[in-house]
C-alpha positions as CSV (number, residue, x, y, z in Angstrom):
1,X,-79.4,41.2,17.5
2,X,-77.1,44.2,16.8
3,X,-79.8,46.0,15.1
4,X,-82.4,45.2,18.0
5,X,-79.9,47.4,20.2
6,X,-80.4,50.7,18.2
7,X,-82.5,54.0,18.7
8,X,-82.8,54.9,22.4
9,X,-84.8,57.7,22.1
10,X,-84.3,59.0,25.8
11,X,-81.2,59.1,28.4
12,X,-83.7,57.5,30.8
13,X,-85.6,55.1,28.7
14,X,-84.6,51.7,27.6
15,X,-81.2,51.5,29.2
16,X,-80.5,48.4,27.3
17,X,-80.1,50.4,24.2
18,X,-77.6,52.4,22.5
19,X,-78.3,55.6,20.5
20,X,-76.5,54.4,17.2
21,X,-75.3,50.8,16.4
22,X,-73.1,50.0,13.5
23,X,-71.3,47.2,11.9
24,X,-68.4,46.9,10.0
25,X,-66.2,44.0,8.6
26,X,-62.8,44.1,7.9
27,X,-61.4,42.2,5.3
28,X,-58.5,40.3,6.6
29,X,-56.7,39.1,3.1
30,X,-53.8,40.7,0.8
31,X,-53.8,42.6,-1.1
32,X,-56.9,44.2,0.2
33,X,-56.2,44.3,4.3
34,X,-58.0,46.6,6.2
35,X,-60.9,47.6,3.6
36,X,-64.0,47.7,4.5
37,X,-66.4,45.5,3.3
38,X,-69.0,46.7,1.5
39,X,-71.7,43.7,0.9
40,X,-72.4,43.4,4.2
41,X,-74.1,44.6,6.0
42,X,-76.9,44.7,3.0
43,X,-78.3,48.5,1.8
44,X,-81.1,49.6,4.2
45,X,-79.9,47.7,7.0
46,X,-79.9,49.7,10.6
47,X,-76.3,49.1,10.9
48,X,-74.0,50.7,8.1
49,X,-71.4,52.3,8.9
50,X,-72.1,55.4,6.9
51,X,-75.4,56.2,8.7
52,X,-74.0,55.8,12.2
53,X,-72.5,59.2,13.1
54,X,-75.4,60.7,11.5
55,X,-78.1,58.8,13.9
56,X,-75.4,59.6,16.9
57,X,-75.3,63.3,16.3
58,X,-78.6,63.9,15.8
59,X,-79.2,62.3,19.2
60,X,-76.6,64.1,20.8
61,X,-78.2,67.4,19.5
62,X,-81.8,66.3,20.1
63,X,-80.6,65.8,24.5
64,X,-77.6,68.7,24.8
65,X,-78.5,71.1,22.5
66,X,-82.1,71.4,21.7
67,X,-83.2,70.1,25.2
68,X,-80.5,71.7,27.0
69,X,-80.1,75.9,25.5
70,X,-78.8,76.9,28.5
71,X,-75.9,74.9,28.3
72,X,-75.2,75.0,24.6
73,X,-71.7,77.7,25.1
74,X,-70.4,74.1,26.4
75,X,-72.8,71.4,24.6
76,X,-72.8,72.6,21.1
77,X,-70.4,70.8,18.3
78,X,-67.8,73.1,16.6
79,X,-68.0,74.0,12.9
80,X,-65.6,74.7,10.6
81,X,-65.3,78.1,9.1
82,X,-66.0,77.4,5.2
83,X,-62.8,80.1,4.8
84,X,-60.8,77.4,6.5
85,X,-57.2,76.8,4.9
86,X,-57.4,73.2,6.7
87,X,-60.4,72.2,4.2
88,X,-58.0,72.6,1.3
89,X,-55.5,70.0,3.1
90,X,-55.1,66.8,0.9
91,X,-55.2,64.7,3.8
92,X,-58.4,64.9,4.6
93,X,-60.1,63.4,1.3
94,X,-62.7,62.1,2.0
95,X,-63.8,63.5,5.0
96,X,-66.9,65.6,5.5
97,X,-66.3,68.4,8.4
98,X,-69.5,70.2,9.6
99,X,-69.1,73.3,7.8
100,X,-70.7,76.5,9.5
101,X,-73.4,77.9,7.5
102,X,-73.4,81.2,9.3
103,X,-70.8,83.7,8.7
104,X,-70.0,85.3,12.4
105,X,-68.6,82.0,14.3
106,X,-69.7,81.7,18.0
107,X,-66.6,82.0,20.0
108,X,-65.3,78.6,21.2
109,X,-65.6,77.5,24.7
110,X,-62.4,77.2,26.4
111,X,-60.5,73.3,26.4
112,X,-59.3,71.8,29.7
C-alpha cells in the first residue's frame, strides 16, 4: 500500500500521491534500540530509506527549479563550498552535504 502511494509526477496530478514514500523500522530491543533495521524493507523495494531524499529532491528540482528559473534566487537548494571547514567536523560522519561543484558560489537569498 505504502509503495502504491509513491511517484507523483505533477503538483496537479494524482493528488492521492506523495512525491517520495519511505519505510523505516526501528528496532525496539537492548542493546540495539533505535537502529534501523536493515532486512526490511527488502533491496529494490520503492520504500528504502536511503533512496527517499534522492526521489524528493529530484522532484523538488524537476517543479521549483527547472520549471520555475525565474524564481530560482529563492527556489534553489544551497551547496556547500567544498573549502568548507564544517566538512571536516567529526560530527557529521556519515552525512553527505550537496557539495558545490562550481567554484564562484551564487550569493544566498536572504532568511526570514
Amino acid at each position: 500500500m505504502l509503495a502504491r502511494l509513491a511517484d507523483r509526477e505533477d503538483v496537479r496530478a494524482e493528488t492521492t500521491k506523495y512525491e517520495a514514500v519511505a519505510l523505516a523500522l526501528v528496532n525496539p530491543d537492548p542493546p540495539s534500540d533505535g537502529e534501523t533495521i536493515t532486512t526490511f524493507p527488502s533491496v529494490g523495494s520503492s520504500l528504502l530509506l536511503v533512496d527517499f531524499f534522492e526521489k524528493l529532491y529530484a522532484q523538488y528540482d524537476q517543479r521549483f527549479i527547472y520549471a520555475a528559473p525565474a524564481l530560482e534566487t529563492t527556489t534553489r537548494r544551497l551547496e556547500w563550498s567544498p573549502h568548507s571547514p564544517a566538512l571536516g567536523d567529526p560530527r557529521i560522519v556519515g552525512y553527505s552535504p550537496r557539495i558545490a561543484h562550481h567554484e564562484e558560489l551564487p550569493p544566498c537569498p536572504p532568511q526570514d
